[in-house]
C-alpha positions as CSV (number, residue, x, y, z in Angstrom):
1,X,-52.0,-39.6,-18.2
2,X,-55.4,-38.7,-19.9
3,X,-57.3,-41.8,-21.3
4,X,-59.5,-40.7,-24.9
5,X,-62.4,-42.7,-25.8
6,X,-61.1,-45.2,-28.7
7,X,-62.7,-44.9,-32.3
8,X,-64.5,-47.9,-33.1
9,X,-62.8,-49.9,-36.3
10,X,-66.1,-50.1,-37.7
11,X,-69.3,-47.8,-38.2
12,X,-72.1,-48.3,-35.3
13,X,-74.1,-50.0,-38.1
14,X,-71.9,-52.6,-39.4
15,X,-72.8,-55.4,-36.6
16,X,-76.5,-55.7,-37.7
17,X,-78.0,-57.5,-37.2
18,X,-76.4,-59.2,-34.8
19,X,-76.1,-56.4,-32.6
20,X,-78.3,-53.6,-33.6
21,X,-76.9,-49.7,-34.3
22,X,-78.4,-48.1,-31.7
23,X,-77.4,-50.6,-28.8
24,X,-73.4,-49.4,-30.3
25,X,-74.1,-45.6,-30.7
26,X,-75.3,-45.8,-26.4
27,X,-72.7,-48.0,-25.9
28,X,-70.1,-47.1,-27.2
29,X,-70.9,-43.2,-27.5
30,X,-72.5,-43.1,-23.7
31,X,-71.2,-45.8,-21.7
32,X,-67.7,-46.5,-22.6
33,X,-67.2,-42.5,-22.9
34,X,-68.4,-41.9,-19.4
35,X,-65.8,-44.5,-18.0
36,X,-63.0,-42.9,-19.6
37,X,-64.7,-39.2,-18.3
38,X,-64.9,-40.4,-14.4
39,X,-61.4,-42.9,-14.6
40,X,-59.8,-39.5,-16.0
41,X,-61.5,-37.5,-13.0
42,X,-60.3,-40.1,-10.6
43,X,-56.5,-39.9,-12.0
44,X,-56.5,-36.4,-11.3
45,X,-56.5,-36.8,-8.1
46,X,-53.9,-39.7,-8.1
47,X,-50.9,-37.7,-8.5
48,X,-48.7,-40.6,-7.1
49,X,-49.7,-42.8,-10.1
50,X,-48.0,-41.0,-12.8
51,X,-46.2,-42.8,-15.0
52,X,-47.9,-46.3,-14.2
53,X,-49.7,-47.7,-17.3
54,X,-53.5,-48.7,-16.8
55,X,-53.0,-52.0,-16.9
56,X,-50.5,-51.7,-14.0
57,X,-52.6,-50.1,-11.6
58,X,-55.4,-52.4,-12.6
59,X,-53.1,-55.5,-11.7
60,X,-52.3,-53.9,-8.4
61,X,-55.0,-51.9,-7.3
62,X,-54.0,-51.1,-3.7
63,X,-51.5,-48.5,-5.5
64,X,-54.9,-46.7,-5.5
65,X,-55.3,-44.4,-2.3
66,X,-58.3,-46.3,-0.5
67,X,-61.6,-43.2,-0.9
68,X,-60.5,-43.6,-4.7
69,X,-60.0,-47.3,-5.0
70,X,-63.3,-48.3,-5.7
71,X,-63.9,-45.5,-8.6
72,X,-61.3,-46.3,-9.9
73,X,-61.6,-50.0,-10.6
74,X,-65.2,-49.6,-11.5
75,X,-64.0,-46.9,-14.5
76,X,-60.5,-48.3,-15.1
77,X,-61.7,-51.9,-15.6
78,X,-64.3,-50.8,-17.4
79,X,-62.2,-48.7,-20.1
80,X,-60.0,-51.7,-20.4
81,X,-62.6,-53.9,-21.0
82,X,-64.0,-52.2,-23.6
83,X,-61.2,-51.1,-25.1
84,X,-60.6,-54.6,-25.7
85,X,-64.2,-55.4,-26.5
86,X,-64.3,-53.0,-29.2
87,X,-61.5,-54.2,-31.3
88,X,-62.3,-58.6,-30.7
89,X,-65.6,-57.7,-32.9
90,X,-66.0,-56.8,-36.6
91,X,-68.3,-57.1,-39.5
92,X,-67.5,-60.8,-41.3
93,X,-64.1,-60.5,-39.9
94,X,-61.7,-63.4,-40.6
95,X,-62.8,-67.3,-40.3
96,X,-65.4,-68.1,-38.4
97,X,-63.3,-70.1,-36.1
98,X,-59.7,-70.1,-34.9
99,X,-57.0,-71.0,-36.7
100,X,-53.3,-71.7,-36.4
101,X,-51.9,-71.9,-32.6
102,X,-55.0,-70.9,-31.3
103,X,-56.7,-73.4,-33.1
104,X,-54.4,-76.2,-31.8
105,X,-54.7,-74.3,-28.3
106,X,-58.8,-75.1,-28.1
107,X,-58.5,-78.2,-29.5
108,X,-55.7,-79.1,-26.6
109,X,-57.6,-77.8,-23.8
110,X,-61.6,-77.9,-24.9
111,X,-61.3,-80.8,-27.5
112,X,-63.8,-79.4,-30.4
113,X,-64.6,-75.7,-31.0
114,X,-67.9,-76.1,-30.4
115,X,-67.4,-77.7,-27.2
116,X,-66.0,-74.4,-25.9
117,X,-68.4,-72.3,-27.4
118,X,-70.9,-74.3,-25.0
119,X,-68.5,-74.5,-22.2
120,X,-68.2,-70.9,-22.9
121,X,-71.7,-70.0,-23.0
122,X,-72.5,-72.0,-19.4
123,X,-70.1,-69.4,-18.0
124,X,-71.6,-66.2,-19.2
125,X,-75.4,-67.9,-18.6
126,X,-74.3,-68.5,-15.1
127,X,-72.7,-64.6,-14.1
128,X,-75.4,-63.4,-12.4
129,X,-76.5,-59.6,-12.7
130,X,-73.9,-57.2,-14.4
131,X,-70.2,-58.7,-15.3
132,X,-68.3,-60.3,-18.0
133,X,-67.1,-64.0,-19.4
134,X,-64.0,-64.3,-20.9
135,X,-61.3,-66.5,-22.8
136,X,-57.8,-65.7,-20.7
137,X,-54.5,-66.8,-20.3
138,X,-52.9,-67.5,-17.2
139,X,-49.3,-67.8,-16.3
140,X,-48.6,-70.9,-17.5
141,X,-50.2,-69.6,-20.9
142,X,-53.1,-72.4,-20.5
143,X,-56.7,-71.4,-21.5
144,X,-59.3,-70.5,-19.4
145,X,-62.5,-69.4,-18.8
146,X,-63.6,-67.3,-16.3
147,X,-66.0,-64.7,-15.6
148,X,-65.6,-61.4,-13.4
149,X,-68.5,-59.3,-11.8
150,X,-69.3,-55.8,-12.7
151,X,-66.4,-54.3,-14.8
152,X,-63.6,-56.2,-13.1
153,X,-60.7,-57.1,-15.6
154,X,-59.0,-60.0,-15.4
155,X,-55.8,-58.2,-15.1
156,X,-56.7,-58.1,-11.3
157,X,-56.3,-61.7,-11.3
158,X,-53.1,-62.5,-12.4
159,X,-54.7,-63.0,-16.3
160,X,-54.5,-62.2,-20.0
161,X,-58.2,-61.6,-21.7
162,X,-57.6,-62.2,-25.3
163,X,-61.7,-62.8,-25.9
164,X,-64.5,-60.5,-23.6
165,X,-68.0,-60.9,-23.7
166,X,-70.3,-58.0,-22.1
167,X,-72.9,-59.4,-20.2
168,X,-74.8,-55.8,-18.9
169,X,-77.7,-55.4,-19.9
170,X,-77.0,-52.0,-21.4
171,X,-75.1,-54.4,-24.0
172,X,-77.9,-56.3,-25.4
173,X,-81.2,-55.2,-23.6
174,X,-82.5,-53.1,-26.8
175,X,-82.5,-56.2,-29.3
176,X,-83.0,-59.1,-26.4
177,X,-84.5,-57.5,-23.8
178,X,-84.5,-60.6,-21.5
179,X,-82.9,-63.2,-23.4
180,X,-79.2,-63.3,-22.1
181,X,-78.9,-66.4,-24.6
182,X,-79.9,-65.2,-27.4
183,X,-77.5,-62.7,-27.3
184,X,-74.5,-64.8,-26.6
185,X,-75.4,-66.9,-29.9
186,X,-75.9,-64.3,-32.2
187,X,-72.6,-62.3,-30.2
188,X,-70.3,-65.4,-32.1
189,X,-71.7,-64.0,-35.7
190,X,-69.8,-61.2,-35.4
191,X,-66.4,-62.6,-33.1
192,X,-63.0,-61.0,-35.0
193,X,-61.2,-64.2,-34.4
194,X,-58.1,-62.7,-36.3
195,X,-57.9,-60.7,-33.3
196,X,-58.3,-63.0,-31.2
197,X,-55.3,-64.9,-32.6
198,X,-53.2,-62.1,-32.6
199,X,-54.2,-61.5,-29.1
200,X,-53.0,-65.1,-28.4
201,X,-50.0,-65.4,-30.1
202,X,-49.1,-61.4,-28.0
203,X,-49.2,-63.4,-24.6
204,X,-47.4,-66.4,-25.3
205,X,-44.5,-64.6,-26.3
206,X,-45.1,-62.7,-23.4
207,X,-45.1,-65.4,-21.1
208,X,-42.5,-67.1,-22.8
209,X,-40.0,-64.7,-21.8
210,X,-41.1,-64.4,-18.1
């Protein structure tokens, strides 16, 4: 299968100023694109995984023969990432906290919302160098957070991201060159949590049926 780079559902302007235009054009337009290039580079020469989704080769990498393994987690995870990334963002995008199930599901497991946006934010502060902090499922459909290094999805860990947060530099570095914090804080502004809802509600049925 040959991966494309996904349109964005907004223009690279429409995050400002929260996250500034040219910071989206690089990263969506340069980084994510040359993921998808190499992981599509990498498939070609994985002949034996044909017909296996992303997601399940991500979930059990050693599929992957071993002098290709490593390329292809690094581009895989990272087109899955921000694939995901991409669409749990928009420009004043639904309430500006969850509602419904999910809404009952934070206020079960972190007590008030903004108890996990801090909870959340210790997590991201504390990934050090490149990687990402997320809001994920696991098998038991409980909420967690966790963060992975580099552009490791946490697929490979048995869970369900329904929220991603970019911590690279190349995400932020233009508009807060060293102020990881800032970022996070202004990154809620612009948090789709429709999406993120809709994401939820997705893997419970899933796991409900398991």
């Amino acid at each position: 299968m040959t991966y494309q780079l996904p349109s964005l559902p907004y223009a690279y302007d429409a995050l400002e100023p929260h996250v500034d235009t040219r910071t989206m054009e690089l990263h969506h337009g340069r980084r994510h694109a040359g993921y998808v290039e190499r992981l599509n580079h990498v498939l070609q020469q994985c002949t034996d995984l044909e017909g296996l989704s992303l997601e399940e080769i991500i979930s059990d990498i050693r599929v992957v023969p071993e002098e290709l393994r490593q390329e292809l987690r690094f581009n895989g995870g990272g087109h899955l990432n921000h694939s995901l990334f991409w669409h749990i963002l928009g420009p004043g995008k639904g309430p500006k906290r969850p509602e419904g199930q999910l809404l009952r599901a934070f206020e079960s497991t972190f007590g008030q919302i903004e108890a996990f946006r801090q909870e959340f934010a210790r997590a991201a502060l504390s990934r050090m160098g490149s990687g990402w902090a997320w809001l994920s499922l696991d098998n038991h459909a409980h909420l967690e957070i966790l963060t992975t290094p580099n552009e490791d999805s946490p697929i490979m860990l048995g869970y369900r991201p329904i929220l991603g947060l970019d911590l690279w530099e190349h995400a932020y570095y233009l508009k807060y060159p060293d102020r990881r914090e800032e970022y996070i804080q202004a990154w809620w502004n612009v948090v789709h949590w429709d999406k993120v809802a809709e994401l939820y509600v997705h893997f419970l049925e899933m796991v409900s049926r398991t």
